[in-house]
N, C-alpha and C positions, 0 to 999 in steps of 0.2 A: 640580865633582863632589862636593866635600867637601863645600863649603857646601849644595847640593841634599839630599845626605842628612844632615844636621843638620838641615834646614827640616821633613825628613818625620819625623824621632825625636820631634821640640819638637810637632808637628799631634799625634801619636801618645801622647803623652804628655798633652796637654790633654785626647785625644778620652776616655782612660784618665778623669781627674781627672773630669770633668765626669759620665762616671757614674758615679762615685764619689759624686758632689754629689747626683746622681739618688736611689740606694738610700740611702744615709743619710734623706735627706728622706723618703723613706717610709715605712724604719722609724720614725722618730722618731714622724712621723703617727701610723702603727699603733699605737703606743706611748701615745699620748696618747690619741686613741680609746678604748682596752680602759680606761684611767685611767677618763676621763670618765666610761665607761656604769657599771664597777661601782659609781663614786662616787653614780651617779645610783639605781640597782634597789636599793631596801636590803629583804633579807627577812627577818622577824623568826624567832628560833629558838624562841619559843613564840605561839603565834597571841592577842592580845588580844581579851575578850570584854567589850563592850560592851553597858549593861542599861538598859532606859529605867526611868523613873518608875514606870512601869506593871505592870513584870514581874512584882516579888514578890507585888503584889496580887492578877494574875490567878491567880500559882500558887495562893494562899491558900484561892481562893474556887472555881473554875473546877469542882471535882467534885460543887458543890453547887452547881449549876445544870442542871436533870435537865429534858428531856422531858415535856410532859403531851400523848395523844391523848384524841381523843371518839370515842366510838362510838354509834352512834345506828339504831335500827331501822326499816328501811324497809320498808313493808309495801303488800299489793294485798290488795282485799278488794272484795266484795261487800256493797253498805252498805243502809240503809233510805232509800227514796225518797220517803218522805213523813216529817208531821210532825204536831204533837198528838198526842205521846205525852204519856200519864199516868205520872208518875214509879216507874215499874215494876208499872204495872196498865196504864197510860188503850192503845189501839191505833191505829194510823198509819194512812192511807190505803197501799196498794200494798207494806205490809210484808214482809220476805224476811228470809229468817237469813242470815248473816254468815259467809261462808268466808275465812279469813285466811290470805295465807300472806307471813312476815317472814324478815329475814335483816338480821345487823347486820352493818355498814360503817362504813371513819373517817371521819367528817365533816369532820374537822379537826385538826391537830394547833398545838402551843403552846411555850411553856416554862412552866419555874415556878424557883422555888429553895429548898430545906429551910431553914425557918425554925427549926424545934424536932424533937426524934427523932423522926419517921418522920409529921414534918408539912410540906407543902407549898403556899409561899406563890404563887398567879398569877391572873391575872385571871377574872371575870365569863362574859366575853363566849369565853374559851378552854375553859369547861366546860357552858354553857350546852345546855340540849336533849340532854345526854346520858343516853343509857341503859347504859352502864357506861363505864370511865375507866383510862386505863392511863398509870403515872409509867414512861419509861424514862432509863436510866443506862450508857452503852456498852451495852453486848450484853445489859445484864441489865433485864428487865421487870418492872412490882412494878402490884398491883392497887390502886387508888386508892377511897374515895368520897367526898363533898361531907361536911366537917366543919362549916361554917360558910359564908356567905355574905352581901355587903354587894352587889345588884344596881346599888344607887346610886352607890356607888363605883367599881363595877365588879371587886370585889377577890372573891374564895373559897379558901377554906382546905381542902386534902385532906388524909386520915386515909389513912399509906398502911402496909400492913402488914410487917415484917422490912426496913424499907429502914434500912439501916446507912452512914449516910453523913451527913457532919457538919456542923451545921448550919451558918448563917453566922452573924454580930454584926450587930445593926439600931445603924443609926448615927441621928443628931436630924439629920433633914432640916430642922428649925429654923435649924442651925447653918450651911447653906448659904449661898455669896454667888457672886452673876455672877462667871464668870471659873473659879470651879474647877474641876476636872478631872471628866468623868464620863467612866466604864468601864460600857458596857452587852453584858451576855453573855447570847445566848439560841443559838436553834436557827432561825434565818433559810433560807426554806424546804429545811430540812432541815438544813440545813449545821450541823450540833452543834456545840455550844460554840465557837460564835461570837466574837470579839472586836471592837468598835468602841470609838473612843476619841473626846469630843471636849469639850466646856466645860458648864457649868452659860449655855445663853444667857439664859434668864430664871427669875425665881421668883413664883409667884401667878401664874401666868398661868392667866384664866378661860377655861375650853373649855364652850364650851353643844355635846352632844352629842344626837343625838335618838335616843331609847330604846323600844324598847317593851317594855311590863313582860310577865310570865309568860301572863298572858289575854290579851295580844293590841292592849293598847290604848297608845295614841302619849304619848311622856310626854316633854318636853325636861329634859336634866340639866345642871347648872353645877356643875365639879370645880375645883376650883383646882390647877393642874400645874406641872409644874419643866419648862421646854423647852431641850433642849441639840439641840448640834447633828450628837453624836454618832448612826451609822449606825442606823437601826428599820427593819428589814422585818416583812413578814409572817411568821411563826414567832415574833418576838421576844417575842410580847404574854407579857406572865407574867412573862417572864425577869428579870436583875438591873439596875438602874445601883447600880453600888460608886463610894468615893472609893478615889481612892491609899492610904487604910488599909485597903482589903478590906472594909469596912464598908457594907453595904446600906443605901442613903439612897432608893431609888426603885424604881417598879415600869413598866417600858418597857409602854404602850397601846396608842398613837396614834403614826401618822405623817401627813403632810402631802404629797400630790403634787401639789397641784394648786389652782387658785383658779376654786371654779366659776364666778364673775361674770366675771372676766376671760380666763380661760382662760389662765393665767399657769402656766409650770411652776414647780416647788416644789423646791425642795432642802435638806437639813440642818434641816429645823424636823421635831423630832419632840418628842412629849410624855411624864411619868412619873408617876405618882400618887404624890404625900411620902410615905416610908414612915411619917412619923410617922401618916397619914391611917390606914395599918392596922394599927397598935399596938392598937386597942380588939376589935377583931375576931377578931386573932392572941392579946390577952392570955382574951378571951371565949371560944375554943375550948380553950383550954387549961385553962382552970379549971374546964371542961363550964356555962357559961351557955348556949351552944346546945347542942342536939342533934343528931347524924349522920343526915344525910340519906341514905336508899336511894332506890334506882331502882327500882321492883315493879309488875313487869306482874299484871294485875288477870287473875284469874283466873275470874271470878265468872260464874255463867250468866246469860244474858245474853237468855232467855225471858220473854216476859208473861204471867204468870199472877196468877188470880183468888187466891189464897190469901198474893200475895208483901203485906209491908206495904209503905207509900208515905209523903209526907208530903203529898200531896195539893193535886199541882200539875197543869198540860198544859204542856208547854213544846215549842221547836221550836229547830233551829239558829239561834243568833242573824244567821249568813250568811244565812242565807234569807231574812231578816225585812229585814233591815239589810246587801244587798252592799256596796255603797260604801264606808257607815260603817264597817264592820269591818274591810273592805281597806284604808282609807288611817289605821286604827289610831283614829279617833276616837270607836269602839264598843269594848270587848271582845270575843274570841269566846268561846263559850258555850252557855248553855243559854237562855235568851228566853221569862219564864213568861209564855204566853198567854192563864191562866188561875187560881185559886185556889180549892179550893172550900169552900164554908161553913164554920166549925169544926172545919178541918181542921188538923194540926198545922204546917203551913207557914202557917195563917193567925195561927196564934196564937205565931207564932216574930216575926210583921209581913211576912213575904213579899207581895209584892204583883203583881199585873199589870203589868208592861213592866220588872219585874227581869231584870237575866242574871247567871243564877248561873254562877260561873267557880270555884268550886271546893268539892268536896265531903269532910269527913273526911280534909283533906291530901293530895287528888287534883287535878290541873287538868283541869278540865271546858272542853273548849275546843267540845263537843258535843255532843250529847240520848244518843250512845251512851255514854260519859262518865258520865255521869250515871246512870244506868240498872244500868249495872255496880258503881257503888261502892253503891248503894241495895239493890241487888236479894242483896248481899251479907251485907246485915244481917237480924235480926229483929225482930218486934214489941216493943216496948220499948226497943230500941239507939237513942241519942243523938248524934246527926251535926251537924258543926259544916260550916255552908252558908255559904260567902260569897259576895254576892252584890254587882252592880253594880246602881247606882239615879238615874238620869237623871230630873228631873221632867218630864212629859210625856211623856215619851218614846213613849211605847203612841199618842199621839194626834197624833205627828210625822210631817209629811208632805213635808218637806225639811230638805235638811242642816241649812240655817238656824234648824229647830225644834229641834236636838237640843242640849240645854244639855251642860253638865259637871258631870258628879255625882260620887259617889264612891264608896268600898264598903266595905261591912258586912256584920257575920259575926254571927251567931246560932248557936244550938244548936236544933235539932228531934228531937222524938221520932217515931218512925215507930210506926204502929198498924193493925189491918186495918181498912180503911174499910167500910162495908157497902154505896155507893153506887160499887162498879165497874163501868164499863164493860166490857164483852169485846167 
């Protein structure tokens, strides 16, 4: 009996020990656990702020990189349905007066960047066809106009008025090599102040662009450009490429999507114009070598009459004469003289038969009403400065194949009352 219960004290006493052996090992675990994970979480008691290459630059420059829009007027009108008119006497077959009615719209919007106090540096093709011009900057809008202009370049300088905002530093895009850093900030549709970042991919690289100039006629250009691989969209054109010193080396164009022959997609080749390309331009508006361009709707009436003076031409839409040619840009448009008469002051300026005149007294004539209106605006003895396009043969061409390449020339005429008007 004794020994029986001694046998069950000793069971009793192990069954005791063993969870004993149990929770200890738990705890211990538990223990080591809570160890582990604090040793493992470590949070800092002031948060570390980490700054790329790129940061102080952007902050440098980034408020002088402003918005440019175009604005352009669209208009319906009731137009004249014939041609051989006399340059503000000769009368059109099926003639009608002219009921206009316009309303201006954005065509387009850009960037640019202030180069100089309340000057702005961005492209050609971003101010192009406008009839007035708006720089914006956050919330605040500043009225712009054409200061200067290189079309070849593709570059224009805006004159903008109380814009208070600083300019940037032009860096020697000479100084450039494969491999550096380019920062390009614009307004990417829409998306303002923009930032991409990516390398200088190449320099000199030749872009043949096809252009057509102010009248309307096809002209290939070859820029020599900096192509990085940093982000160009649409909106960009005008905007900045900076280096890492905040320092304007380029002016973001062109992008690349696409390979028409192959039909290859395109990624990261985008192009910039050397800022040193617009050093002459920028130093040339500045010192007033150009003059400020306006936009001025012509106001002038716009009737035939026997008493107006002329310089004594007949001319016709050069579209009329010449569809094709002028559509696929290898005509100007224009005015298309059909005609010259004797000892008249357009003969004696050299105007000739199968000229098209494209621009009058710093007007573009891209049509016989064009025309008409800047002439009919002057007096007897006023002196108008005609440029005109001059193809040989051209009056006697009777396929594309005949129509050579000419060029254009500008003369001075005086306007007089002819006594030989038609009405």
């Amino acid at each position: 009996m004794m020994s029986t219960t001694r046998k069950g004290i000793n069971m009793y006493v192990a069954i005791v020990l063993a969870l004993l052996l149990v929770v200890g090992s738990l705890v211990t675990y538990s223990q080591l656990s809570t160890t582990a994970t604090a040793e493992t979480v470590k949070v800092s008691e002031s948060a570390t702020v980490v700054t790329s290459p790129f940061t102080e630059a952007v902050t440098k420059v980034k408020e002088s990189v402003v918005g440019v829009n175009n604005y352009t007027n669209v208009s319906s009108r009731n137009s004249y349905y014939g041609f051989g008119f006399g340059s503000g006497s000769g009368s059109g077959r099926n003639e009608q007066d002219s009921d206009t009615t316009s309303r201006e719209v954005l065509q387009s919007s850009g960037s640019g960047v202030v180069v100089a106090a309340g000057y702005v540096l961005t492209n050609y093709h971003v101010v192009d066809g406008a009839t007035s011009l708006e720089v914006t900057s956050g919330d605040n809008t500043y009225t712009a106009t054409i200061a200067g202009s290189d079309q070849d370049l593709d570059l224009a300088v805006l004159k903008v008025d109380n814009l208070d905002i600083e300019p940037v530093t032009l860096g020697d895009s000479d100084l450039l090599n494969v491999g550096d850093w380019a920062i390009c900030i614009g307004n990417p549709l829409s998306f303002t102040g923009t930032t991409t970042v990516g390398v200088i991919s190449a320099l000199n690289r030749e872009v043949t662009s096809e252009n057509y100039d102010v009248y309307g006629r096809r002209q290939d250009l070859k820029n020599y450009m900096i192509q990085t691989d940093a982000a160009i969209n649409s909106g960009n054109s005008g905007g900045g490429m900076f280096n890492v010193a905040g320092e304007l080396i380029g002016v973001p164009s062109i992008k690349y999507t696409g390979s028409y022959y192959s039909r290859a997609s395109v990624e990261g080749i985008g192009m910039a114009i050397p800022i040193n390309a617009a050093k002459t331009l920028i130093n040339d508006v500045l010192s007033g070598k150009v003059t400020e361009e306006a936009s001025v709707e012509s106001g002038a009436d716009t009737s035939i009459g026997a008493a107006k003076p002329r310089i004594g031409v007949t001319v016709a839409n050069a579209g009329d004469y010449f569809s094709l040619p002028v559509q696929q840009g290898v005509l100007p448009k224009g005015a298309y003289v059909t005609g010259v008469e004797a000892d008249s002051p357009a003969a004696k300026a050299g105007i000739a038969t199968g000229d098209i005149i494209v621009e009058a007294d710093g007007t573009v004539v891209s049509g016989t009403s064009q025309l008409i209106e800047v002439l009919q605006s002057k007096n007897a003895g006023d002196q108008v400065t005609v440029k005109f396009y001059r193809s040989e043969g051209l009056a006697d061409a009777q396929t594309m194949d005949d129509i050579k390449d000419g060029e254009y020339q500008t003369v001075t005429v005086e306007l007089a009352i002819l006594d030989n008007v038609k009405q």
